[in-house]
C-alpha positions in Angstrom: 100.1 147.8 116.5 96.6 148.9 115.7 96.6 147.8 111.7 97.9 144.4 113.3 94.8 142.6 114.0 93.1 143.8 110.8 96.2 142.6 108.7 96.0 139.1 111.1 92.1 139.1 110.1 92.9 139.8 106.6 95.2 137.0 106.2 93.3 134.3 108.0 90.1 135.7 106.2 92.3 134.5 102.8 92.9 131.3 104.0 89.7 130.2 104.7 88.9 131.6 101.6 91.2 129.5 99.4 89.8 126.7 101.3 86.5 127.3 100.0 87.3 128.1 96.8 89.6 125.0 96.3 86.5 123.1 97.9 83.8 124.2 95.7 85.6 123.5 92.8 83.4 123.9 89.5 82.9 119.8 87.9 85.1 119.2 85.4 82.5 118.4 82.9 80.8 121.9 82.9 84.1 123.5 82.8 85.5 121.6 79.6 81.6 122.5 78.2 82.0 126.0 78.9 85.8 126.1 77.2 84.6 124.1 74.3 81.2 127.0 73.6 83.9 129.5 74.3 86.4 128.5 72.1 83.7 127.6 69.4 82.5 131.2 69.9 85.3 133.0 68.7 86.3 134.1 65.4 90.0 133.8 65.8 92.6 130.9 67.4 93.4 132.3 70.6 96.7 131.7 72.1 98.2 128.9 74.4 98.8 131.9 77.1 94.7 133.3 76.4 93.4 130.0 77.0 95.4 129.1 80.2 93.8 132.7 81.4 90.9 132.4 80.5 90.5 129.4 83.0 89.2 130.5 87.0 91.3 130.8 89.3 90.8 127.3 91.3 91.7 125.7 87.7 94.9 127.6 87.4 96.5 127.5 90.8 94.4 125.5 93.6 94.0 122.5 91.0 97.5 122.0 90.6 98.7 122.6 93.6 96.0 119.7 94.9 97.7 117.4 92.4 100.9 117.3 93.3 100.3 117.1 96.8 97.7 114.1 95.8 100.4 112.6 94.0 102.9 112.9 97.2 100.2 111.7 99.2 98.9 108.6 97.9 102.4 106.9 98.4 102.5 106.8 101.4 98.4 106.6 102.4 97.8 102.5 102.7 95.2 101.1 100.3 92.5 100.5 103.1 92.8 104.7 104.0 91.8 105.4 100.1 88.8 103.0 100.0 87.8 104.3 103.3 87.8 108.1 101.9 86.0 106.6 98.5 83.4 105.5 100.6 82.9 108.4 102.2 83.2 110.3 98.9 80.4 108.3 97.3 78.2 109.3 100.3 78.3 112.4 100.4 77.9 112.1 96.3 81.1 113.5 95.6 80.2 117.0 94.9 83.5 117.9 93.7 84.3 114.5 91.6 87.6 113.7 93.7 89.1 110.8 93.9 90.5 109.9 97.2 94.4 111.0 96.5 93.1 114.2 95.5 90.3 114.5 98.5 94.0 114.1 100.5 95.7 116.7 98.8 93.3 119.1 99.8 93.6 118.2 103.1 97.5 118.6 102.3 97.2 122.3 101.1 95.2 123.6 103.6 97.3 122.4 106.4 100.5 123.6 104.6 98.3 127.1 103.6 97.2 128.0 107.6 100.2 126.7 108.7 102.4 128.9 107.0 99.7 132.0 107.1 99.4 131.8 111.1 103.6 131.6 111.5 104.4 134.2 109.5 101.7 136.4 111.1 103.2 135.7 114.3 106.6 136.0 113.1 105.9 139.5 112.1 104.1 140.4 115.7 107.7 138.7 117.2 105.6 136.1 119.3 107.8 133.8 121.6 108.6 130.9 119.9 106.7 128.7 121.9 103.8 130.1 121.1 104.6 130.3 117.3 105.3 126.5 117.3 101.9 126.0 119.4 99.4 128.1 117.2 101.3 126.1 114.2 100.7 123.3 114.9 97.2 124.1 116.1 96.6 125.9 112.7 98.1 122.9 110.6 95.4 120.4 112.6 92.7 122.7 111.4 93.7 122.9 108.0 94.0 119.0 107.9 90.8 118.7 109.4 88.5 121.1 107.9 88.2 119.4 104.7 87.3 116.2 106.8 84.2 118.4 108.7 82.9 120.0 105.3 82.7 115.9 103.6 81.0 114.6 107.0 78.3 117.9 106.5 77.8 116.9 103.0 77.1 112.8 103.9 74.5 114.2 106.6 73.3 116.8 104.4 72.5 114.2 101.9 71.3 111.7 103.5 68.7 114.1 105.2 67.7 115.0 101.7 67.0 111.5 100.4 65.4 110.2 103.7 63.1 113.7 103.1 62.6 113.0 99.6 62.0 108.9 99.3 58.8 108.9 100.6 57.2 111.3 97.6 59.0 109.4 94.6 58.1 106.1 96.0 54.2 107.8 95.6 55.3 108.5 92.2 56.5 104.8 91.5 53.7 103.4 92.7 51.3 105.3 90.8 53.9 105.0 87.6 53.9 101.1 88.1 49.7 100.8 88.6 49.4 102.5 85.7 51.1 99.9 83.8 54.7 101.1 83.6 57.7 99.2 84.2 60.0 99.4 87.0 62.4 101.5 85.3 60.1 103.4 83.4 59.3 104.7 86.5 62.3 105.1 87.9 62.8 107.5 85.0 59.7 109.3 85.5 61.2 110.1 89.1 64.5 111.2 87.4 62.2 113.5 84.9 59.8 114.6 88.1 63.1 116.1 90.3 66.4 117.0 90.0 67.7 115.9 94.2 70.0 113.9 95.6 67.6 110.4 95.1 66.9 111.8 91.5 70.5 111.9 90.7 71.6 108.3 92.3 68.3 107.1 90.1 69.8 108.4 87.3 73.4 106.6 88.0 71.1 103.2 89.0 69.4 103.4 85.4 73.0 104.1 83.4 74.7 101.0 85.1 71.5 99.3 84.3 71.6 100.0 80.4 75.5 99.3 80.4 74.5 95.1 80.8 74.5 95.5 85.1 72.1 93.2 87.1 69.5 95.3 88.5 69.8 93.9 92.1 73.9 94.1 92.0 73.1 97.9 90.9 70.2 98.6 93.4 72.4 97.1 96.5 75.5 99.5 95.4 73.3 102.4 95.2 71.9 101.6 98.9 75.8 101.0 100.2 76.4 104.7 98.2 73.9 106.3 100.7 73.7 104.2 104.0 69.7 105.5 104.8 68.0 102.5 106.6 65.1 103.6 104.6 66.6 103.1 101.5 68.6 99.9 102.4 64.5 98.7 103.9 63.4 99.7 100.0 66.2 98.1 97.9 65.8 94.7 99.6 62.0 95.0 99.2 62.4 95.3 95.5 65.2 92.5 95.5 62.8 90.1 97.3 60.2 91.2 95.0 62.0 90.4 91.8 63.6 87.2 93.2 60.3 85.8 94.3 58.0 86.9 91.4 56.1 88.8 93.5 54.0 92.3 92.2 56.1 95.4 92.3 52.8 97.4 92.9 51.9 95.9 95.5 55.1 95.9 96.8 55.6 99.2 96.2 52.1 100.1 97.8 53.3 98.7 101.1 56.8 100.5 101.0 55.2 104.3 100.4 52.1 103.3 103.1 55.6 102.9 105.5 57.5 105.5 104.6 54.7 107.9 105.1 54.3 106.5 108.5 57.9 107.0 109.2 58.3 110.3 108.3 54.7 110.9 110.2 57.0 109.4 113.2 60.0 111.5 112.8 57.9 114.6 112.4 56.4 114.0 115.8 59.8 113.4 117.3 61.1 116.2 116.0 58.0 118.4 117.8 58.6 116.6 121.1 62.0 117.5 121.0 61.9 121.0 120.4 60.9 122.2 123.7 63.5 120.6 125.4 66.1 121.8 122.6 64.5 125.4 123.2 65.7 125.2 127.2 69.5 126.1 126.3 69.1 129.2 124.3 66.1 130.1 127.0 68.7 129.8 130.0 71.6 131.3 128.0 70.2 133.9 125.7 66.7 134.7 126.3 66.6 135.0 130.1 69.6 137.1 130.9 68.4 139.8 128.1 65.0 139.8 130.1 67.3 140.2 133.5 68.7 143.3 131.8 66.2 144.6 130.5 63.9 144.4 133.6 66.5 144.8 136.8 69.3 146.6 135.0 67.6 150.2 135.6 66.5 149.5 139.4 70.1 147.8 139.9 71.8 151.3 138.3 69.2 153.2 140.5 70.1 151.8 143.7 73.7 151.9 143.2 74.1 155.5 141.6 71.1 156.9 143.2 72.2 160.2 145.9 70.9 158.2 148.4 72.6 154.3 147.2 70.9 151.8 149.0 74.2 149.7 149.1 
């Protein structure tokens, strides 16, 4: 009975980890680069068998296991469900490139994985079956909803780093433009300048730009990719801009003068909120440690004391 919690720990502790692992999934693209300098490195063919092993592990057995259950999945998710989850996907920039099936087939495997994991722990500690059924289905909900947390984490995450980061490149457009470049010349100069969130959806804006796309159809997409009022307030600045033949500079002048003003505004909301955040962890975790430290001796004096006072 004593090795069971640490083999109940063990187990769980290997479910989570699959999860992360099957999350943080390498991109496709640096994979099939690294495969392609490894296979141009060496001097002999290598097998079928040498190749499949020299893949990771997520490639091997995670990846296919999230297809299927994509697969299985997808017929019987309606179409709104999968343009929902796309949405959501392009938000939080798709770290993982998923498409919504497979975005579902994690959420699949994960319940299936904890599931499984917590019933057969408590199989082998000979829980009631009530309680087995219970903590399964508790288990199972956490699986399906993990996955849903992490993507929801990543959409804040990003979006915190664009509204952070949109005030410095518009700086760097508008000096870009008064020096004489064009719009997109200084679009790239942002691209060149940082490698962030806002750098990288640049970079996406300017490829659909050069494949024949309007530049206002491909400016509104990428503010409907990140839902920031900042950047929607930006993107129909520009629009307007173009549409009535108005400077860009100038424009662009008035935008960065607001966004430094907003993030002047946020940064004092944030310092007037901080000392009423600080009253939990005062309360809960900073005062009773001070009670201890303080009373505890003259509390363990009166009571054990040869002469108690109680």
């Amino acid at each position: 009975m004593q090795v069971l919690p640490i083999v109940v720990i063990a187990v769980i502790g290997l479910a989570v980890m699959l999860i992360i692992i099957g999350l943080s999934a390498r991109d496709p693209k640096e994979s099939l680069q690294a495969r392609l300098a490894e296979y141009s490195a060496r001097e002999q063919m290598a097998t079928l068998e040498e190749i499949e092993l020299s893949l990771p592990f997520s490639e091997r057995i995670i990846a296919p296991m999230v297809r299927n259950a994509a697969e299985f999945v997808k017929r019987f998710t309606p179409e709104r469900t999968l343009e929902a989850t796309r949405h959501k996907l392009d938000l939080a920039g798709n770290p993982s490139n998923w498409s919504p099936a497979e975005f579902f087939g994690v959420r699949a495997v994960a319940m299936v994985v904890l599931a499984a994991l917590i019933f057969v722990v408590l199989s082998i500690t000979q829980a009631e079956l009530g309680m087995r059924i219970l903590m399964t289905v508790v288990f199972a909900a956490l699986g399906f909803f993990l996955p849903a947390l992490w993507l929801g984490s990543k959409i804040r995450s990003r979006q915190h780093n664009v509204v952070k980061s949109l005030p410095d490149a518009l700086d760097l457009l508008t000096v870009c433009v008064e020096a004489g470049l064009g719009f997109d010349l200084a679009l790239k100069k942002v691209t060149e300048k940082w490698d962030n969130e806002l750098s990288r959806a640049f970079v996406r804006l300017l490829q659909e730009i050069q494949l024949g796309r309007l530049r206002r159809d491909a400016m509104r997409d990428i503010a409907a990719r990140m839902e920031v009022p900042d950047m929607t307030s930006f993107v129909a600045a520009i629009i307007q801009a173009e549409t009535l033949g108005v400077s860009i500079a100038k424009i662009l002048r008035i935008q960065s003068d607001q966004m430094r003003m907003r993030r002047r505004q946020r940064a004092e909301e944030k310092a007037h909120q901080a000392s009423i955040k600080m009253i939990i962890p005062m309360v809960f975790l900073i005062f009773p440690s001070i009670w201890i430290v303080l009373l505890g001796p003259a509390i363990l004096q009166a009571f054990f004391s040869p002469n108690p006072l109680f």
